[in-house]
C-alpha positions as CSV (number, residue, x, y, z in Angstrom):
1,X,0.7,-13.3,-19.3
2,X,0.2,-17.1,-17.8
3,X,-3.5,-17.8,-17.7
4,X,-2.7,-21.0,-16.2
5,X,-0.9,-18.9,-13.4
6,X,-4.0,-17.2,-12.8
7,X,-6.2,-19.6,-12.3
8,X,-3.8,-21.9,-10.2
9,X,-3.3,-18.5,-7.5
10,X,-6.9,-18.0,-7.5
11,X,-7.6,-21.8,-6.8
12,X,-5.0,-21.5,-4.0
13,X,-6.4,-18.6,-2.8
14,X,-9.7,-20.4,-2.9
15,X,-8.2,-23.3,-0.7
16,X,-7.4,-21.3,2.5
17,X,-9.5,-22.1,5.3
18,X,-12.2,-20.7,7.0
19,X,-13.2,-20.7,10.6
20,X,-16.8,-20.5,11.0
21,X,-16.0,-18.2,14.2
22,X,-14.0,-14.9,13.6
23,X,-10.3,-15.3,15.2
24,X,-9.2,-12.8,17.6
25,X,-6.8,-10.1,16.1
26,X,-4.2,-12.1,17.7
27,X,-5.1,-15.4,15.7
28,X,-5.8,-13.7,12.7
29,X,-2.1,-11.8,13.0
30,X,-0.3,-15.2,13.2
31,X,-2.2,-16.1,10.7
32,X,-1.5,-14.0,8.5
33,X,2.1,-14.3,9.1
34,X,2.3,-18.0,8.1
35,X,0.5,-17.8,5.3
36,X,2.0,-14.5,3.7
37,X,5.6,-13.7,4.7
38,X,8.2,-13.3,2.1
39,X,11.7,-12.5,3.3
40,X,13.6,-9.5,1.4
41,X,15.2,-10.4,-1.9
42,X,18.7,-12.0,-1.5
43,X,20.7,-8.6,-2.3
44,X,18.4,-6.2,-0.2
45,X,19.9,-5.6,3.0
46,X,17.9,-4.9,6.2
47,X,18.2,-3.6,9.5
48,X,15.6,-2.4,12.1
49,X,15.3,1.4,13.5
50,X,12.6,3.7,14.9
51,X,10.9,6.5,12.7
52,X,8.1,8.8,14.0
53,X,8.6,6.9,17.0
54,X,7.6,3.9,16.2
55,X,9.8,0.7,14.9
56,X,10.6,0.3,11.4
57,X,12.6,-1.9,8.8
58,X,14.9,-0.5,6.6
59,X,15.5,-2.1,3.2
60,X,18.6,-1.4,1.5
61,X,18.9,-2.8,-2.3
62,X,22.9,-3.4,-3.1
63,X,21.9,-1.3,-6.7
64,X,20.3,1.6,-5.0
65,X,21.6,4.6,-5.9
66,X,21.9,6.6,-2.5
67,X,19.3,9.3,-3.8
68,X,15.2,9.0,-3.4
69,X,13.9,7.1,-0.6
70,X,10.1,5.1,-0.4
71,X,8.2,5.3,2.8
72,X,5.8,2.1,2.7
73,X,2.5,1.8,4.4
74,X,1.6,-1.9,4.7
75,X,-1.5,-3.7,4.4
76,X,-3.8,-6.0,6.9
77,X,-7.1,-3.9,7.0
78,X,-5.5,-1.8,10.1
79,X,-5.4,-4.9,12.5
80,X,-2.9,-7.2,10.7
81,X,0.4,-7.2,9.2
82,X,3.7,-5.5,9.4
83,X,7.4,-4.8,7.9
84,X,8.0,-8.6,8.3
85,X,5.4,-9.7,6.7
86,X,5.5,-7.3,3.6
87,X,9.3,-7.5,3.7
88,X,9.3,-9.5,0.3
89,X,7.3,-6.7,-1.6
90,X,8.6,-4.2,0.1
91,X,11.8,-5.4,-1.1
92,X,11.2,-6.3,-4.4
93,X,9.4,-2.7,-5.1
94,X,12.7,-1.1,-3.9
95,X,15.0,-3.5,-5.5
96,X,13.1,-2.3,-8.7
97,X,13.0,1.0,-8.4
98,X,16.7,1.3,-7.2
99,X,15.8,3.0,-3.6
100,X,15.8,2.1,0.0
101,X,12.8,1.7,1.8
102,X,11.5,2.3,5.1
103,X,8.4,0.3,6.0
104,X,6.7,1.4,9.0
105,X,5.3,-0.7,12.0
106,X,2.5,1.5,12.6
107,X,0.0,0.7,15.7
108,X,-2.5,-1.8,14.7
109,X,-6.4,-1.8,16.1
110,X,-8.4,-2.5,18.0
111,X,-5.7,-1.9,20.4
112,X,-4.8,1.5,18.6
113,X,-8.2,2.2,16.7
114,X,-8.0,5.6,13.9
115,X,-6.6,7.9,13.8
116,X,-3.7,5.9,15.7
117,X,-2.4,5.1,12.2
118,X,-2.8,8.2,10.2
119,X,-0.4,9.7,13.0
120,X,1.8,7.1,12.9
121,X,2.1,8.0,9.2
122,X,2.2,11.3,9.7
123,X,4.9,11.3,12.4
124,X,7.0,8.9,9.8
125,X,6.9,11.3,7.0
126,X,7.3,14.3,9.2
127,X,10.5,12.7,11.1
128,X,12.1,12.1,7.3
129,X,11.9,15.6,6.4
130,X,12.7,17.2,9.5
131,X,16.6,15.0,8.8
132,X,16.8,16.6,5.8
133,X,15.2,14.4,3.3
134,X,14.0,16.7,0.3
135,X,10.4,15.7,-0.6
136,X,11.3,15.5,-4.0
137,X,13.6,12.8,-3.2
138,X,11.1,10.9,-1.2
139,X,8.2,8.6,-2.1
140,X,5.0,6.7,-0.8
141,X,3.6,3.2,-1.3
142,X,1.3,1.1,0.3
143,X,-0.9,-1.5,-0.3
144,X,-4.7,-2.4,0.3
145,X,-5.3,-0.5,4.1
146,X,-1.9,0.6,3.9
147,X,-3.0,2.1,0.2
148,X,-5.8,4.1,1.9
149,X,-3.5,5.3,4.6
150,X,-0.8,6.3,2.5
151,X,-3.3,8.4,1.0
152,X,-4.2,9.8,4.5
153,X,-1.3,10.5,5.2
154,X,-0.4,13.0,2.2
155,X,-3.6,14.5,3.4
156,X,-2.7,15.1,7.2
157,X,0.6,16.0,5.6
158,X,-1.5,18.5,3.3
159,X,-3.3,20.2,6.6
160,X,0.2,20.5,8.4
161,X,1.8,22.5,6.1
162,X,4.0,19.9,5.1
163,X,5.4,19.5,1.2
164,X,4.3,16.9,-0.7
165,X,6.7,13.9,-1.9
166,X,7.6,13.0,-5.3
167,X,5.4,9.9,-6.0
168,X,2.8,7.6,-4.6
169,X,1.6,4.5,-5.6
170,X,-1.2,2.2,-4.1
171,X,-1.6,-1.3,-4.9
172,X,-5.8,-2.4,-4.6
173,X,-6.6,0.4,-1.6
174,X,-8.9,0.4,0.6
175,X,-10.2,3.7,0.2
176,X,-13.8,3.8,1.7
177,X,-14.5,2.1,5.6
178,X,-18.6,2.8,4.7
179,X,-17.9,-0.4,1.9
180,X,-20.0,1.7,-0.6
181,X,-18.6,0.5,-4.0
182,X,-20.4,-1.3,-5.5
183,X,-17.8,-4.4,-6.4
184,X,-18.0,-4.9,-2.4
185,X,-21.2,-7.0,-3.6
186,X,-20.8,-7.4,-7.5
187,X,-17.5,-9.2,-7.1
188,X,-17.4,-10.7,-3.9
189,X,-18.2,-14.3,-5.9
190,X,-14.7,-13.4,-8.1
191,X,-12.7,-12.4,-5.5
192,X,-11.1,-15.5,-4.1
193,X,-9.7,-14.0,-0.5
194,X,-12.4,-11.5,1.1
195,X,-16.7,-10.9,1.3
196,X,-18.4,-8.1,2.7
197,X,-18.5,-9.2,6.1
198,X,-14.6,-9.9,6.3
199,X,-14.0,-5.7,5.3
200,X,-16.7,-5.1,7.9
201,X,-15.4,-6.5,10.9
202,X,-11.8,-4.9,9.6
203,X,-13.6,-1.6,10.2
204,X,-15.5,-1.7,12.8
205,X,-12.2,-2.9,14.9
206,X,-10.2,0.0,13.2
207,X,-13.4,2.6,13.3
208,X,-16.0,1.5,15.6
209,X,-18.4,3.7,16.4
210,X,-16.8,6.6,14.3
211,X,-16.9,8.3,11.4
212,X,-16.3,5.9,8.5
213,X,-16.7,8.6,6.3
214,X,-14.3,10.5,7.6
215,X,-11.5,12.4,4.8
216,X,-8.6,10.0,6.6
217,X,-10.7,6.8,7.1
218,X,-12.4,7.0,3.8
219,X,-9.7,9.4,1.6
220,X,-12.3,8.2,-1.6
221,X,-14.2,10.9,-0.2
222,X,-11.4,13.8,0.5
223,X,-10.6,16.5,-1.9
224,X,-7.3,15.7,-3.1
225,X,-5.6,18.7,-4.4
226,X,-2.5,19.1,-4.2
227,X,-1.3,15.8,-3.5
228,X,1.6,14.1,-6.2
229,X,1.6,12.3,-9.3
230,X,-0.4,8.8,-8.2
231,X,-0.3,5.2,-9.5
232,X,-3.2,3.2,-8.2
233,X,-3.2,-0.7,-9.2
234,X,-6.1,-3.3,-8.6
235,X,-7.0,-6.7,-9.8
236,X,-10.5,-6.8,-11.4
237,X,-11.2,-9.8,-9.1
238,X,-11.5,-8.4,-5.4
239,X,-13.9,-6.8,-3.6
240,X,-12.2,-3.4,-3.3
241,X,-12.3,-2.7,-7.3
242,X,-14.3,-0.1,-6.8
243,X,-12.4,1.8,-4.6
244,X,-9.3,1.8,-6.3
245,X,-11.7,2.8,-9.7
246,X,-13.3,5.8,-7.5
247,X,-10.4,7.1,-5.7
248,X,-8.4,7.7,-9.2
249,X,-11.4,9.2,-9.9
250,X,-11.5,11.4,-7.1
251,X,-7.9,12.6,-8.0
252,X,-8.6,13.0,-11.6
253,X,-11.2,15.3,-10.8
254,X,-9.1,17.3,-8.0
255,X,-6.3,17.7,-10.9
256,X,-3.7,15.2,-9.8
257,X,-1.6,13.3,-12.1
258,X,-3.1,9.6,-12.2
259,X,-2.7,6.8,-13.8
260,X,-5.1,3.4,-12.8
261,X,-4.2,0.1,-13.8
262,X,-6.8,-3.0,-13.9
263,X,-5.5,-6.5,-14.1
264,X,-7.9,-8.4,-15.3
265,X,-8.2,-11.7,-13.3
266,X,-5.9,-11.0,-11.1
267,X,-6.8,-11.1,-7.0
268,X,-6.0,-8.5,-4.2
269,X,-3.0,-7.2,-4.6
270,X,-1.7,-9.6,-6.6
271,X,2.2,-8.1,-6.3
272,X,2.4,-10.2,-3.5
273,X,3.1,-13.2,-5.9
274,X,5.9,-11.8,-7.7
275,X,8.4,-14.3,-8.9
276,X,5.1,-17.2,-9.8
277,X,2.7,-14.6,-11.4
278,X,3.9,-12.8,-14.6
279,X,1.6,-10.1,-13.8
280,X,2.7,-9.3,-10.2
281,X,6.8,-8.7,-11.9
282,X,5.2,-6.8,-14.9
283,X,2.7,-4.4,-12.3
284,X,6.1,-3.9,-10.1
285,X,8.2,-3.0,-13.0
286,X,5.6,-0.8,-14.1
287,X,5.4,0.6,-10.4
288,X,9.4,1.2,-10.3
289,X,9.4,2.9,-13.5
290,X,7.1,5.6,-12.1
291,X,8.6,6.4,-9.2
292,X,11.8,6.5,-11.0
293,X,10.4,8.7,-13.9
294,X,8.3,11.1,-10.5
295,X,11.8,11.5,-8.6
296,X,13.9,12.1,-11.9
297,X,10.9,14.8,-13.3
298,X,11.7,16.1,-9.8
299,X,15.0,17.2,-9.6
300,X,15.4,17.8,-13.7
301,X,18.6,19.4,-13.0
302,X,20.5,16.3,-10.8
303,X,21.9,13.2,-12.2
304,X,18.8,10.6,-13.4
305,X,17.4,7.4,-11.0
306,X,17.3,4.5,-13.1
307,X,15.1,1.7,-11.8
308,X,17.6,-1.7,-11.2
309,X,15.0,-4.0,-13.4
């Protein structure tokens, strides 16, 4: 692993400007699209289509092998973002893992403030089973407020009587909207992208006045039997360190299967820069190989998924 890498991403990082008024959802959103869209990979195809009623990208690696599908949750802190601008990763996690993707375009706030999302999620997952999709064939990921949401979802899948999935992994979640961890303060000098104040405007457009604490706001502080196997991964140089720390945890302690990963110097999720940061292809490898190794421990009897990379 490429210390020189490191230390060039986080001076980058470092280098992005900063109003000294807060842009409007609207600016930061375009914003954010400039500075972070990757397209797909070369050999992932990808079409558009509606899931859950809302619009959605389909990503179809040419290796996949037609069984096991990954729902993906984006990030963006519930006001930016979208399957466009997390087509790259999205990709890349597929490509990797040998399954097509569906990455939803779920409403954004303050427009569509919570639980606007968590339905969204929950009307994605629901559609997919309600076609036929086993939930052993099917999979979650998201990263950083798509992380947390992914998470929320299982849960309001949980409360509807729903089965759970195979599989779900969460790159640097954001896990608790009441910014309790204690990294929110102790790291904000390492982490090169976000302070306090930029994860408290994200909530109080996505939460306002209610409940940050709430089970699908906050899933740090659910109870989290019952959900699948789980793969959290988070750089030891952001802000949210602590709630990737405490909501593996959290589903240690409600006996699911967890495994956490900390890179050490390595940003916000850092799997963005796949391709020019050894340690973003090495965390998605390692990400492909579980949800390979979930959906094969899943159907023991049918032929075995083998991740493309």
């Amino acid at each position: 692993m490429s210390r020189q890498q490191r230390d060039a991403l986080d001076a980058i990082l470092r280098s992005a400007p900063r109003s000294e008024t807060r842009p409007t959802p609207e600016e930061q959103r375009s914003g954010f699209a400039a500075a972070l869209t990757r397209p797909a990979p070369a050999d992932v195809a990808t079409r558009r289509s509606v899931l859950g009623g809302r619009p959605t990208l389909e990503l179809e690696p040419a290796g996949a092998s037609g069984r096991g599908r990954l729902l993906y949750l984006h990030g963006g802190g519930y006001v930016i973002g979208s399957p466009d601008t997390h087509a790259g990763l999205v990709g890349e996690l597929a490509r990797r893992a040998g399954l097509c993707a569906t990455s939803v375009d779920y409403r954004l706030a303050p427009e569509h403030p919570f639980p606007a999302a968590v339905d969204d999620g929950l009307a994605a997952y629901r559609e997919l089973l309600a076609a036929g999709t086993d939930p052993r064939d099917l999979v979650l990921a998201g990263d950083s407020a798509g992380g947390g949401l992914s998470i929320a979802t299982l849960l309001a899948a949980r409360e509807a009587g729903l089965p759970q999935p195979a599989a779900v992994v969460v790159f640097s979640p954001w896990a608790d909207l009441t910014l309790a961890g204690g990294s929110i303060r102790s790291k904000e000098s390492a982490d090169p992208i976000f302070t306090e104040a930029d994860l408290r405007a994200y909530a109080d457009l996505y939460v306002g006045a209610g409940d940050r604490a709430h089970p699908l706001a906050s899933p740090v502080f659910a109870d989290l039997t019952g959900l699948p196997p789980l793969l959290v991964q988070v750089g030891a140089n952001e802000v949210l360190l602590d709630d990737a720390v405490r909501l593996a945890g959290r589903a240690g302690a409600d006996g699911v299967e967890v495994t956490l990963e900390v890179g050490p110097g390595l940003p916000h999720v850092f799997q963005h820069h796949y391709g020019r940061l050894d340690e973003a292809d090495a965390a998605l490898d390692r990400a492909a190989r579980f949800l390979a190794a979930q959906l094969n421990a899943g159907r023991p009897g049918a032929d075995h998924l083998e991740p493309v990379r």
